[in-house]
N, C-alpha and C positions, 0 to 999 in steps of 0.2 A: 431627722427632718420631719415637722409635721404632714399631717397628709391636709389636700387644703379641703376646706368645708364644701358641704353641697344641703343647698336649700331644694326641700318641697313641699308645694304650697297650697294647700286645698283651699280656698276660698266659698267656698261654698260651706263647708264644715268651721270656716273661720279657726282652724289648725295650721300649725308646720313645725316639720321635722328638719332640724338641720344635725346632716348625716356625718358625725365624723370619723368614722372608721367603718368598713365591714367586720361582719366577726356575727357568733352568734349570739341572743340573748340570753341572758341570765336573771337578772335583775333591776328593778327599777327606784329611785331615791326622788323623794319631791324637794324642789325647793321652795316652792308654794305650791298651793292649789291649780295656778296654769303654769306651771312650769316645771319638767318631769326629766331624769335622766335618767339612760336606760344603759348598762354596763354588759359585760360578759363575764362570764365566771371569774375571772384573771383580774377582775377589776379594771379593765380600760375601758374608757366614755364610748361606745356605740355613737348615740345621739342624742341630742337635747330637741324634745319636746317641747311645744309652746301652745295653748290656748286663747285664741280671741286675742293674734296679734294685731286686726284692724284698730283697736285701742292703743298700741303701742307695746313693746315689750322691751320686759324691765331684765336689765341687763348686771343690776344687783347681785353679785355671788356666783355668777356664772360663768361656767369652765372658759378656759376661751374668749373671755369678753369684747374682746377689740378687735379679734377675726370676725364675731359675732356682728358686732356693729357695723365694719366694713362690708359683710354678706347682706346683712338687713338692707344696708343702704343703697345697694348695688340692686335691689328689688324693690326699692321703693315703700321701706316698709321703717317705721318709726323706733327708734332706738330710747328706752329713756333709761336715768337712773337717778337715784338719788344721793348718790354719795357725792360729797362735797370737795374739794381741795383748798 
């Protein structure tokens, strides 16, 4: 079973971390420039990092996407992507 997502959300800093596992840090992978993930040694996602979601955030390649969106949108905070169907 997955563990369900937890958003936190500095607005001020124009940041947010959405938390999906506890565990410790190890390493971090970009997907872009605002978009950061942060793993533990073992390889499982920690948390996905975002910058300057008041623009929107692109939801492109990222782990999770549709929990993702669901979370974003439960906060009022804009989902975008550009893949097409």
């Amino acid at each position: 079973m997955k563990r369900r997502l937890k958003l936190e959300h500095d607005q001020e800093a124009d940041a947010l971390a959405i938390i999906v596992r506890p565990g410790e840090f190890s390493y971090t992978t970009e997907l872009d420039d605002n978009r950061l993930l942060d793993y533990d040694s073992a390889g499982n996602l920690l948390e996905i990092e975002v910058l300057y979601p008041s623009l929107g955030v692109n939801l492109d390649g990222m782990p999770r996407a549709a929990e993702v969106a669901e979370l974003l949108s439960r906060h009022g905070i804009k989902a975008l992507t550009t893949t097409t169907h």
